[in-house]
MARDRENZA-309738 format. One line per field, with one value per residue (C-alpha): residue number from 1; residue in one letter; chain; x, y, z. Coordinates in Angstrom, 3 decimals. Layout:
<nodes>
pos	[NUM, ...]
code	[A, ...]
unit	[A, ...]
east	[X, ...]
north	[Y, ...]
up	[Z, ...]
</nodes>
This chain:
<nodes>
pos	[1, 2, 3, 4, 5, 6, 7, 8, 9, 10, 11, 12, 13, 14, 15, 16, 17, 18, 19, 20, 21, 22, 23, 24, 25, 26, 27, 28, 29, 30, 31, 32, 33, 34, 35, 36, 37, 38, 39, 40, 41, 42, 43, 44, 45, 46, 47, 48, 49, 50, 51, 52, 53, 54, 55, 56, 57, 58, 59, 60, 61, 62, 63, 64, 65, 66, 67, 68, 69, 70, 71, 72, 73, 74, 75, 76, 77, 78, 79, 80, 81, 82, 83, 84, 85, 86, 87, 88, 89, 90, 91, 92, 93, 94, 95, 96, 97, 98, 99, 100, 101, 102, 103, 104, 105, 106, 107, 108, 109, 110, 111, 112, 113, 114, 115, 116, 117, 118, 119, 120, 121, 122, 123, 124, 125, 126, 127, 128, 129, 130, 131, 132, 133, 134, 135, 136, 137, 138, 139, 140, 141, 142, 143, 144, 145, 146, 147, 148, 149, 150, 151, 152, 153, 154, 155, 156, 157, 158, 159, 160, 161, 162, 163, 164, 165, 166, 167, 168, 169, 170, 171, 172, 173, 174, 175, 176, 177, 178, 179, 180, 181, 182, 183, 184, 185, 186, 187, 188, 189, 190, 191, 192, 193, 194, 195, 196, 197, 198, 199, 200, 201, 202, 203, 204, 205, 206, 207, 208, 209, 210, 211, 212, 213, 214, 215, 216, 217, 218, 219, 220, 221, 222, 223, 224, 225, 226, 227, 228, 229, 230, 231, 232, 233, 234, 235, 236, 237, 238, 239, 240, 241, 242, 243, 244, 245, 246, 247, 248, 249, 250, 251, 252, 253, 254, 255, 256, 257, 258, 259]
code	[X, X, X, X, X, X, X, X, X, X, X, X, X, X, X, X, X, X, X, X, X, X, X, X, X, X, X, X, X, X, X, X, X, X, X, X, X, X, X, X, X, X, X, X, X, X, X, X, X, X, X, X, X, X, X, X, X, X, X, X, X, X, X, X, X, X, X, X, X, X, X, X, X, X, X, X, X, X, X, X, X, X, X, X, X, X, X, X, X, X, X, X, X, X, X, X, X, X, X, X, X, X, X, X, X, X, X, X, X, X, X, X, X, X, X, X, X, X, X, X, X, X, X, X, X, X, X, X, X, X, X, X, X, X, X, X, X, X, X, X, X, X, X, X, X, X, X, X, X, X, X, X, X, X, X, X, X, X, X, X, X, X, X, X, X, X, X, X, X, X, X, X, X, X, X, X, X, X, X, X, X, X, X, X, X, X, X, X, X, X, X, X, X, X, X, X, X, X, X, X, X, X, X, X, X, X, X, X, X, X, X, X, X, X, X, X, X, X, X, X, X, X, X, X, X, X, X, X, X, X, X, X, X, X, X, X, X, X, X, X, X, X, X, X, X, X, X, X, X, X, X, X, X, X, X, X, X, X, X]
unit	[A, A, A, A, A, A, A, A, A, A, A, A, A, A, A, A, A, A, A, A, A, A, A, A, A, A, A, A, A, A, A, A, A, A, A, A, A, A, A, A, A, A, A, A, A, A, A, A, A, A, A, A, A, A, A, A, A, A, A, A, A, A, A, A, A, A, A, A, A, A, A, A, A, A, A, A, A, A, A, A, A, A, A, A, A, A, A, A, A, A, A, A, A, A, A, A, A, A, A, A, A, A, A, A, A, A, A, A, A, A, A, A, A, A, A, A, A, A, A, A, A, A, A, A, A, A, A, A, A, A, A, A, A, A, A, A, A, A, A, A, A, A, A, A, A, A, A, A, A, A, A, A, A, A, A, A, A, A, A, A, A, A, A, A, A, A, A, A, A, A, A, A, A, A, A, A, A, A, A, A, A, A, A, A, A, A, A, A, A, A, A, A, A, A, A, A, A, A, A, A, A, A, A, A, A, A, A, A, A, A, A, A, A, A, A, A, A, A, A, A, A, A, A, A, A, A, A, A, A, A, A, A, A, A, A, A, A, A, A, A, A, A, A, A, A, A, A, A, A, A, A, A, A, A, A, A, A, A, A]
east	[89.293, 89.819, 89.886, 91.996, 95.774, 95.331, 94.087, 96.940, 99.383, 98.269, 98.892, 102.155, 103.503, 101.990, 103.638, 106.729, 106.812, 105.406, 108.198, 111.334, 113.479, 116.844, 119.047, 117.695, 119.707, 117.779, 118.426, 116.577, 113.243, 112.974, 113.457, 111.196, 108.264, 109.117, 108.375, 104.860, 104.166, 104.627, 102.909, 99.351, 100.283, 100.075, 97.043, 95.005, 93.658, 94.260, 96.827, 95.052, 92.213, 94.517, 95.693, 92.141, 92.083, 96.447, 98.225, 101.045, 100.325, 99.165, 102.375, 103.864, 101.850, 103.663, 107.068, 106.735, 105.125, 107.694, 111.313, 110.922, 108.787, 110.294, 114.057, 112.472, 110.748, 113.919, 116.411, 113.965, 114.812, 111.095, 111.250, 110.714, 109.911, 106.573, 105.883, 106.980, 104.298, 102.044, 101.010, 104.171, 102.269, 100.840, 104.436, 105.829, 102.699, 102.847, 107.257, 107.368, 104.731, 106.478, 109.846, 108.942, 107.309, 110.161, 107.816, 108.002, 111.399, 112.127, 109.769, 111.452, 114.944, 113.435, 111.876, 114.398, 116.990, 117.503, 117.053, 113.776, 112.531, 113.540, 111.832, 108.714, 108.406, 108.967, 106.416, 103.900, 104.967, 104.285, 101.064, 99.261, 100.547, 98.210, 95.895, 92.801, 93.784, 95.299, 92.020, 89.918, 92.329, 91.690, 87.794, 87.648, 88.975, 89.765, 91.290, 93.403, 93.977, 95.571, 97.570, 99.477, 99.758, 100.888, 103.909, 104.442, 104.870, 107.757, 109.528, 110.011, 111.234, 113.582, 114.816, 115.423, 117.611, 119.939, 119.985, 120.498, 117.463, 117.339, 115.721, 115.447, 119.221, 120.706, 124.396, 126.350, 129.043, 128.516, 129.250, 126.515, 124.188, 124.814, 124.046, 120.816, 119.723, 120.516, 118.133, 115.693, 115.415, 114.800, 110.844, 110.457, 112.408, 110.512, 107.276, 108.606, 109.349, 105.691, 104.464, 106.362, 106.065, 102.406, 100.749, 97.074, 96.320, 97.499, 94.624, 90.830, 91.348, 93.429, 92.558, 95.296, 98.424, 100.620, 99.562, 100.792, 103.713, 104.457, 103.829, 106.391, 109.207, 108.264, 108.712, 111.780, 113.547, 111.909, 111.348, 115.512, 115.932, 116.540, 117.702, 120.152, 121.285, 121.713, 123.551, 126.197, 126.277, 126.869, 129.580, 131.551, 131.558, 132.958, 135.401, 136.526, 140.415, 139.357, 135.653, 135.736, 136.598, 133.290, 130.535, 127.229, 126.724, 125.600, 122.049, 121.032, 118.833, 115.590, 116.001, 116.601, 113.912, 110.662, 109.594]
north	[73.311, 76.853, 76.967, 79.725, 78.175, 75.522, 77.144, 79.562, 76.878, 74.493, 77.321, 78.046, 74.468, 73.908, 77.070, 76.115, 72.626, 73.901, 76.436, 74.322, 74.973, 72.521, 70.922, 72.708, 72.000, 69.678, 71.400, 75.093, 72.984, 70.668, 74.056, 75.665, 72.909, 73.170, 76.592, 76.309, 73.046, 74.437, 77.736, 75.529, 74.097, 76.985, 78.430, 75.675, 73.258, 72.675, 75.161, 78.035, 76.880, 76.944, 80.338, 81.501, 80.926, 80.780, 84.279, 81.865, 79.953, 83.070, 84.170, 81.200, 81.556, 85.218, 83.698, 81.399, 83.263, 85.706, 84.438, 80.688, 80.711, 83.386, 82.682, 78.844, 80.055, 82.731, 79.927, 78.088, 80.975, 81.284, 84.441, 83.992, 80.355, 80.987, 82.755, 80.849, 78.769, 81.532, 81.547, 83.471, 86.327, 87.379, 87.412, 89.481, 91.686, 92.381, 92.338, 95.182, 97.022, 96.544, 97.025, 100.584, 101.715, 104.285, 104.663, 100.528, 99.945, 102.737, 101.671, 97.638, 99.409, 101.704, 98.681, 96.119, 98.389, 96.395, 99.253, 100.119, 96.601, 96.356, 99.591, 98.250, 94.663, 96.213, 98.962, 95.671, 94.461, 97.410, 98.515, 95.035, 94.278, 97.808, 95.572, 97.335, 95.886, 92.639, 92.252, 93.002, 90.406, 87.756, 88.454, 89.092, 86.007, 88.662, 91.170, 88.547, 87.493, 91.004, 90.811, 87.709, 89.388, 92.505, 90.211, 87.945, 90.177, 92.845, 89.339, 88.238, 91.203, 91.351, 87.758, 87.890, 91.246, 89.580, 86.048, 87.103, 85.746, 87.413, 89.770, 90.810, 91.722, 94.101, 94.280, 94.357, 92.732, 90.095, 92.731, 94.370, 91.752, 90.342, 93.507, 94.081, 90.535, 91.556, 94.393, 92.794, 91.063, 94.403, 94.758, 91.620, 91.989, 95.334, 92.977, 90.298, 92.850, 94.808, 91.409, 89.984, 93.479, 94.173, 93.999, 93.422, 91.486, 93.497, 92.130, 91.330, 88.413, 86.340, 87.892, 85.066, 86.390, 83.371, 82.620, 86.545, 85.454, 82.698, 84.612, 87.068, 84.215, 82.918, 86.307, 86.648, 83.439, 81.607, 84.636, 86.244, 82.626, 82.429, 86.221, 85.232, 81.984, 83.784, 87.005, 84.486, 82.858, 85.832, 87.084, 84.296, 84.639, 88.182, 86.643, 84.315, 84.951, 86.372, 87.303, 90.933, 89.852, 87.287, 88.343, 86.981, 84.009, 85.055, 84.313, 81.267, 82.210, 80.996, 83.278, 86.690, 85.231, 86.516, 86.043]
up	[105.408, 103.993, 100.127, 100.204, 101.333, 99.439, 96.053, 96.331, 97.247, 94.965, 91.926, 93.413, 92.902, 89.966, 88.333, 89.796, 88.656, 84.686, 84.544, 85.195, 82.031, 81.599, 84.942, 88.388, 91.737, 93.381, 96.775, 95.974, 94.100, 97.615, 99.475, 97.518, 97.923, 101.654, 101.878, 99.934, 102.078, 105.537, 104.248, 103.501, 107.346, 108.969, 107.204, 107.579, 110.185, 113.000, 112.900, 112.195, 114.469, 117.488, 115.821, 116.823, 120.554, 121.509, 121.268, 120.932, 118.247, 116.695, 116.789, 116.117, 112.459, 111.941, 112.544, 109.926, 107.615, 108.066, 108.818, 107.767, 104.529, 102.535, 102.784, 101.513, 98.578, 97.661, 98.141, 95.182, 92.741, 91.551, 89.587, 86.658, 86.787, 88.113, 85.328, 82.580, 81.924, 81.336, 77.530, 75.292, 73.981, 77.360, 79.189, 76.482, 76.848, 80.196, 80.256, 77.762, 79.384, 83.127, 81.081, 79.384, 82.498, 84.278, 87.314, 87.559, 86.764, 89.585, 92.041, 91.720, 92.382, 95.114, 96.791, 96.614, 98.554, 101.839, 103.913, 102.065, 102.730, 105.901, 106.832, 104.965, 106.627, 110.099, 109.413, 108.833, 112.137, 113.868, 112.434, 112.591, 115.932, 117.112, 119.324, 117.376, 114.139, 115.371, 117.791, 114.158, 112.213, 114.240, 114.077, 110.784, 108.255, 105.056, 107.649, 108.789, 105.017, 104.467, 107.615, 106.158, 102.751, 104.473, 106.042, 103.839, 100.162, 102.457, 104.041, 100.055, 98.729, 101.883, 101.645, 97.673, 97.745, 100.375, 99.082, 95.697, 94.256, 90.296, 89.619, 93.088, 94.199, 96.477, 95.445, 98.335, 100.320, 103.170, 106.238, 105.495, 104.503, 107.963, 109.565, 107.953, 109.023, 112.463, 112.408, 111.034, 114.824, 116.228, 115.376, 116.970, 119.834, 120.935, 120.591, 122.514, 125.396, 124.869, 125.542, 128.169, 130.432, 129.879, 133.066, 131.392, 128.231, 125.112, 122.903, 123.903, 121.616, 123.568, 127.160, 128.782, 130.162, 130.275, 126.735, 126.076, 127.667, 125.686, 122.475, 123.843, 123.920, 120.759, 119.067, 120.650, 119.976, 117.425, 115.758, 115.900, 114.989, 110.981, 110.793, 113.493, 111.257, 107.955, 109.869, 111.078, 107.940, 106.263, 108.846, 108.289, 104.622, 104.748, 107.605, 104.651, 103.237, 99.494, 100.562, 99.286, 95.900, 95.857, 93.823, 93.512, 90.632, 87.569, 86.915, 84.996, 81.652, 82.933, 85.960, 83.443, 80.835, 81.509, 77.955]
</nodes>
Protein backbone atom coordinates (compact mmCIF):
# COMPACT_ATOMS: atom_id res chain seq x y z
CA UNK A 1 0.00 0.00 0.00
CA UNK A 2 1.25 3.53 -0.90
CA UNK A 3 1.50 5.89 2.15
CA UNK A 4 0.89 8.64 0.12
CA UNK A 5 -3.25 8.43 -0.78
CA UNK A 6 -3.94 7.50 2.30
CA UNK A 7 -1.87 10.11 4.42
CA UNK A 8 -3.31 12.80 2.25
CA UNK A 9 -6.77 11.38 2.44
CA UNK A 10 -6.71 10.58 5.83
CA UNK A 11 -5.77 14.60 6.61
CA UNK A 12 -8.43 15.56 4.30
CA UNK A 13 -11.23 13.90 6.37
CA UNK A 14 -9.94 14.60 9.38
CA UNK A 15 -9.85 18.45 8.61
CA UNK A 16 -13.12 18.18 7.27
CA UNK A 17 -14.71 16.43 10.08
CA UNK A 18 -12.62 19.07 12.90
CA UNK A 19 -13.92 22.07 11.02
CA UNK A 20 -17.71 21.48 10.96
CA UNK A 21 -19.11 24.66 12.69
CA UNK A 22 -23.18 24.56 13.64
CA UNK A 23 -26.09 22.38 11.33
CA UNK A 24 -24.31 21.07 7.86
CA UNK A 25 -26.65 19.43 5.10
CA UNK A 26 -26.11 16.06 5.46
CA UNK A 27 -26.13 15.55 1.63
CA UNK A 28 -22.74 17.86 0.67
CA UNK A 29 -20.62 16.11 4.07
CA UNK A 30 -21.68 12.33 2.55
CA UNK A 31 -20.69 13.81 -0.91
CA UNK A 32 -17.81 15.17 0.29
CA UNK A 33 -16.50 11.80 2.11
CA UNK A 34 -17.39 10.16 -1.24
CA UNK A 35 -15.18 12.13 -3.12
CA UNK A 36 -12.06 11.63 -0.62
CA UNK A 37 -13.09 7.81 -0.43
CA UNK A 38 -13.09 6.95 -4.08
CA UNK A 39 -9.97 9.32 -4.46
CA UNK A 40 -7.78 6.76 -1.87
CA UNK A 41 -9.52 3.89 -4.41
CA UNK A 42 -8.12 4.88 -7.25
CA UNK A 43 -4.66 5.70 -5.95
CA UNK A 44 -4.13 2.71 -4.30
CA UNK A 45 -4.22 -1.05 -4.79
CA UNK A 46 -5.21 -2.86 -6.88
CA UNK A 47 -6.34 -0.01 -8.72
CA UNK A 48 -3.41 1.70 -9.33
CA UNK A 49 -1.57 -1.60 -9.92
CA UNK A 50 -3.79 -2.38 -12.90
CA UNK A 51 -3.17 1.46 -13.66
CA UNK A 52 0.44 0.24 -14.33
CA UNK A 53 -0.02 -2.36 -17.02
CA UNK A 54 -4.02 -1.25 -18.67
CA UNK A 55 -3.98 2.07 -20.77
CA UNK A 56 -7.57 1.72 -19.80
CA UNK A 57 -7.62 1.65 -16.43
CA UNK A 58 -5.06 4.28 -16.62
CA UNK A 59 -7.41 6.30 -18.00
CA UNK A 60 -10.04 5.21 -16.16
CA UNK A 61 -7.85 6.78 -12.96
CA UNK A 62 -7.75 10.39 -14.93
CA UNK A 63 -11.50 10.36 -15.34
CA UNK A 64 -12.08 10.13 -11.89
CA UNK A 65 -9.64 12.14 -10.69
CA UNK A 66 -10.84 14.64 -12.95
CA UNK A 67 -14.67 14.78 -13.66
CA UNK A 68 -15.97 12.60 -10.68
CA UNK A 69 -13.85 13.64 -7.60
CA UNK A 70 -13.83 17.29 -7.78
CA UNK A 71 -17.50 18.19 -8.42
CA UNK A 72 -17.76 15.59 -4.95
CA UNK A 73 -15.48 17.45 -2.86
CA UNK A 74 -17.01 21.16 -4.28
CA UNK A 75 -20.53 19.92 -3.68
CA UNK A 76 -19.00 19.36 0.25
CA UNK A 77 -18.27 23.16 0.46
CA UNK A 78 -14.75 22.56 2.07
CA UNK A 79 -13.31 25.99 1.91
CA UNK A 80 -12.85 27.17 4.64
CA UNK A 81 -13.80 24.21 6.69
CA UNK A 82 -10.64 22.52 6.01
CA UNK A 83 -9.04 25.11 7.45
CA UNK A 84 -10.69 25.82 10.47
CA UNK A 85 -9.22 23.65 12.72
CA UNK A 86 -5.92 25.02 12.19
CA UNK A 87 -4.74 26.84 15.48
CA UNK A 88 -6.51 30.78 15.55
CA UNK A 89 -3.43 32.78 15.47
CA UNK A 90 -1.91 30.96 12.47
CA UNK A 91 -5.21 31.38 10.19
CA UNK A 92 -5.31 34.98 10.94
CA UNK A 93 -1.55 35.04 10.13
CA UNK A 94 -1.60 33.64 7.01
CA UNK A 95 -5.53 35.36 6.02
CA UNK A 96 -4.16 38.86 6.46
CA UNK A 97 -1.09 38.14 4.72
CA UNK A 98 -3.11 36.32 1.57
CA UNK A 99 -5.74 39.23 2.23
CA UNK A 100 -3.20 42.35 1.86
CA UNK A 101 -1.44 40.66 -0.92
CA UNK A 102 -2.92 42.59 -4.39
CA UNK A 103 -0.87 40.12 -6.54
CA UNK A 104 -2.94 37.15 -4.52
CA UNK A 105 -6.17 38.59 -4.30
CA UNK A 106 -5.73 39.20 -8.27
CA UNK A 107 -4.29 36.06 -9.16
CA UNK A 108 -7.61 34.09 -7.07
CA UNK A 109 -9.94 36.37 -9.33
CA UNK A 110 -7.74 35.77 -12.46
CA UNK A 111 -7.85 32.04 -11.83
CA UNK A 112 -11.24 31.37 -10.84
CA UNK A 113 -12.64 32.88 -14.22
CA UNK A 114 -14.23 29.77 -15.90
CA UNK A 115 -12.66 30.38 -19.04
CA UNK A 116 -9.23 30.74 -17.30
CA UNK A 117 -9.78 27.37 -15.64
CA UNK A 118 -11.01 25.76 -18.29
CA UNK A 119 -8.08 26.79 -20.44
CA UNK A 120 -5.80 25.67 -17.51
CA UNK A 121 -7.28 22.06 -16.83
CA UNK A 122 -7.30 21.35 -20.61
CA UNK A 123 -3.73 22.64 -20.99
CA UNK A 124 -2.97 19.65 -18.18
CA UNK A 125 -4.69 17.30 -20.42
CA UNK A 126 -2.86 18.08 -23.28
CA UNK A 127 0.60 18.39 -22.02
CA UNK A 128 0.60 15.12 -19.85
CA UNK A 129 -1.11 13.16 -22.42
CA UNK A 130 2.49 14.00 -24.79
CA UNK A 131 3.38 10.19 -24.85
CA UNK A 132 7.06 11.31 -23.56
CA UNK A 133 5.74 12.58 -20.37
CA UNK A 134 2.83 10.20 -19.92
CA UNK A 135 5.40 7.18 -20.95
CA UNK A 136 7.85 8.97 -17.96
CA UNK A 137 4.66 9.27 -15.50
CA UNK A 138 3.88 5.96 -15.55
CA UNK A 139 7.66 4.96 -14.95
CA UNK A 140 8.31 7.28 -12.60
CA UNK A 141 5.89 7.13 -9.16
CA UNK A 142 6.62 11.18 -8.20
CA UNK A 143 6.24 12.05 -12.00
CA UNK A 144 3.09 10.40 -11.95
CA UNK A 145 2.35 12.10 -8.45
CA UNK A 146 2.58 15.53 -10.27
CA UNK A 147 0.51 14.37 -13.15
CA UNK A 148 -2.50 13.82 -10.70
CA UNK A 149 -1.75 17.10 -8.92
CA UNK A 150 -1.45 18.74 -12.26
CA UNK A 151 -5.28 17.44 -12.94
CA UNK A 152 -6.64 17.36 -10.04
CA UNK A 153 -5.75 21.25 -8.38
CA UNK A 154 -7.25 22.95 -12.32
CA UNK A 155 -10.53 20.29 -12.08
CA UNK A 156 -11.19 22.04 -8.36
CA UNK A 157 -10.83 25.39 -9.17
CA UNK A 158 -13.06 24.61 -12.32
CA UNK A 159 -15.78 22.72 -10.44
CA UNK A 160 -15.99 25.38 -7.43
CA UNK A 161 -16.40 28.59 -9.80
CA UNK A 162 -19.40 26.83 -11.53
CA UNK A 163 -20.97 25.12 -8.57
CA UNK A 164 -20.71 28.05 -6.52
CA UNK A 165 -18.54 26.70 -3.95
CA UNK A 166 -17.40 30.14 -1.63
CA UNK A 167 -14.85 31.53 -2.01
CA UNK A 168 -14.36 30.12 -5.32
CA UNK A 169 -17.37 31.65 -7.55
CA UNK A 170 -17.75 32.59 -11.01
CA UNK A 171 -20.87 34.82 -11.08
CA UNK A 172 -22.77 33.98 -13.89
CA UNK A 173 -26.03 32.78 -15.20
CA UNK A 174 -26.96 29.05 -15.95
CA UNK A 175 -26.62 29.40 -20.03
CA UNK A 176 -23.39 29.88 -19.73
CA UNK A 177 -22.46 27.67 -16.99
CA UNK A 178 -23.89 24.91 -19.15
CA UNK A 179 -21.87 25.89 -22.01
CA UNK A 180 -18.64 25.92 -20.31
CA UNK A 181 -19.36 22.36 -19.00
CA UNK A 182 -19.83 21.39 -22.51
CA UNK A 183 -16.42 22.45 -23.49
CA UNK A 184 -14.89 21.13 -20.97
CA UNK A 185 -15.69 17.59 -23.03
CA UNK A 186 -13.72 18.87 -25.86
CA UNK A 187 -9.99 18.00 -24.49
CA UNK A 188 -11.19 14.71 -23.99
CA UNK A 189 -12.94 14.09 -26.93
CA UNK A 190 -9.81 15.03 -29.23
CA UNK A 191 -7.99 12.26 -26.96
CA UNK A 192 -10.52 9.79 -27.34
CA UNK A 193 -10.21 10.20 -31.23
CA UNK A 194 -6.04 10.40 -31.07
CA UNK A 195 -6.55 7.12 -29.49
CA UNK A 196 -9.06 5.36 -31.25
CA UNK A 197 -7.35 6.37 -34.92
CA UNK A 198 -3.75 5.69 -34.05
CA UNK A 199 -2.58 3.03 -36.17
CA UNK A 200 0.53 2.11 -33.70
CA UNK A 201 0.53 2.29 -29.92
CA UNK A 202 0.61 6.00 -28.75
CA UNK A 203 2.69 5.17 -25.59
CA UNK A 204 5.62 2.48 -25.13
CA UNK A 205 3.98 1.98 -21.80
CA UNK A 206 1.05 0.22 -22.71
CA UNK A 207 2.29 -1.14 -26.27
CA UNK A 208 -1.54 -2.96 -26.64
CA UNK A 209 -3.80 -1.56 -29.16
CA UNK A 210 -7.13 -2.85 -28.09
CA UNK A 211 -6.30 -1.74 -24.58
CA UNK A 212 -5.55 1.90 -26.46
CA UNK A 213 -8.75 1.39 -27.79
CA UNK A 214 -10.53 0.91 -24.85
CA UNK A 215 -8.88 3.88 -23.16
CA UNK A 216 -10.13 5.85 -26.17
CA UNK A 217 -13.93 4.94 -25.29
CA UNK A 218 -13.48 5.49 -21.82
CA UNK A 219 -12.21 9.05 -22.40
CA UNK A 220 -14.88 9.61 -24.54
CA UNK A 221 -17.87 8.47 -22.63
CA UNK A 222 -17.08 8.00 -19.21
CA UNK A 223 -15.09 10.88 -19.39
CA UNK A 224 -18.05 13.62 -21.29
CA UNK A 225 -20.02 11.78 -18.68
CA UNK A 226 -20.38 14.23 -15.46
CA UNK A 227 -19.66 17.47 -17.63
CA UNK A 228 -22.47 16.20 -19.81
CA UNK A 229 -24.81 15.68 -16.48
CA UNK A 230 -24.14 19.05 -14.89
CA UNK A 231 -24.43 20.94 -18.60
CA UNK A 232 -28.01 19.54 -18.78
CA UNK A 233 -28.61 20.27 -15.37
CA UNK A 234 -27.66 23.57 -15.77
CA UNK A 235 -29.67 24.05 -19.13
CA UNK A 236 -32.65 23.22 -17.59
CA UNK A 237 -32.25 25.60 -14.82
CA UNK A 238 -31.88 28.59 -17.16
CA UNK A 239 -34.95 26.83 -19.17
CA UNK A 240 -36.81 27.38 -15.75
CA UNK A 241 -39.87 30.23 -15.81
CA UNK A 242 -38.03 32.99 -13.33
CA UNK A 243 -34.39 31.51 -13.89
CA UNK A 244 -32.72 34.84 -14.85
CA UNK A 245 -33.75 36.41 -11.71
CA UNK A 246 -31.99 33.29 -9.55
CA UNK A 247 -28.92 34.10 -7.88
CA UNK A 248 -26.59 31.98 -6.16
CA UNK A 249 -27.31 31.37 -2.10
CA UNK A 250 -25.62 33.43 0.05
CA UNK A 251 -22.77 31.85 1.77
CA UNK A 252 -23.13 30.42 5.20
CA UNK A 253 -20.52 32.14 7.88
CA UNK A 254 -18.29 29.22 8.21
CA UNK A 255 -17.81 29.22 4.43
CA UNK A 256 -16.62 33.33 4.47
CA UNK A 257 -14.72 32.74 7.97
CA UNK A 258 -11.30 31.93 7.44
CA UNK A 259 -10.32 33.24 10.80
Amino acid sequence: MDPLPLVVCGTAAVLYALGRRGRTRTWREVSFYSGVVLTFVVLETPFDTWADDWLSVHMSQHVVLMTVVPPLVVLGRPWPRLWLPFPLAARRAVGGALSRSPSFRRSAGFLKRPAVALAVQSAAVGIWHVPQLYDAAARNEWIHVAEHVCFVAPALVFWGALLDAPPVRARTDNLRRAMWFAAAMVPGWILAIVLAFASAPVYAAYPSLTDQALAAGVMWVPGSLTYFVAAFVAFYRWLEPGAADVRPAEPRPEELSWT
